[in-house]
N, C-alpha and C positions, 0 to 999 in steps of 0.2 A: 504494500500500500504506500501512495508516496503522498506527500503532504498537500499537493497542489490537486490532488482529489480529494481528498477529504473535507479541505474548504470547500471544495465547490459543493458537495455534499451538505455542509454545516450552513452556509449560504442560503440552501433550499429551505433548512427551515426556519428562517426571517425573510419576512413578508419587505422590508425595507431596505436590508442589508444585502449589496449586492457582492460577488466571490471577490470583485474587487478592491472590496472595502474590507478586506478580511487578511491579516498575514499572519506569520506564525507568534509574531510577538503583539498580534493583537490580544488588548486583555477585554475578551468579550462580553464580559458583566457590566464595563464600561457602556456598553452600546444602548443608545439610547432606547431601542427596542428590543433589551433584554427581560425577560418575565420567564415568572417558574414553568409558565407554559411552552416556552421556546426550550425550557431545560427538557419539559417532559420529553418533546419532540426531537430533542437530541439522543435521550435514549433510547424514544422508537427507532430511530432512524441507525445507529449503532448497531442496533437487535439486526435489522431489515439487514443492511447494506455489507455489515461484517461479521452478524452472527458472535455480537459481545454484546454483555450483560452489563451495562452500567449502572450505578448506584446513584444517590444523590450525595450523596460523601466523595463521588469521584469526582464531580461538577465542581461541590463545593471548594474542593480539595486544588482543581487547576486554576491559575489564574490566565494563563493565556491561552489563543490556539495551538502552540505548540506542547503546550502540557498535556492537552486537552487528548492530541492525536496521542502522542505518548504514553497516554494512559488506556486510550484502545488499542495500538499495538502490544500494550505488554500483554493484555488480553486478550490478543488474540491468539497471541504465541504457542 
């Protein structure tokens, strides 16, 4: 998995946030159209797209997109 998919993927689920607006040192909490329901949809989308299980402790746990991939990859492992 390489990081410039999985933005695009995390992208899909903000409605305002486009892939371009996303790098890996983005701290996505920041974003102004962050909400727990963007987080839910992050973990569906995890589940769907790579078959991980993410918690709300993993969310809480990264502060950037690059943590974020980080923490699905380890899980995928």
């Amino acid at each position: 998995m390489e990081i410039n998919e999985f933005i695009d993927n995390l992208a899909a689920q903000f409605d305002e946030t486009s892939a371009d607006q996303l790098k890996p040192e983005t701290e996505f909490r920041k974003l102004d159209e962050w909400s727990s329901l963007i987080a839910l949809s992050i973990i569906a989308m995890a589940d769907e797209e790579y078959g991980v299980t993410l918690k709300g402790d993993d969310i809480k746990g990264a502060t950037t997109v690059q943590d974020l991939f980080d923490v699905v990859n380890a899980k995928k492992a």
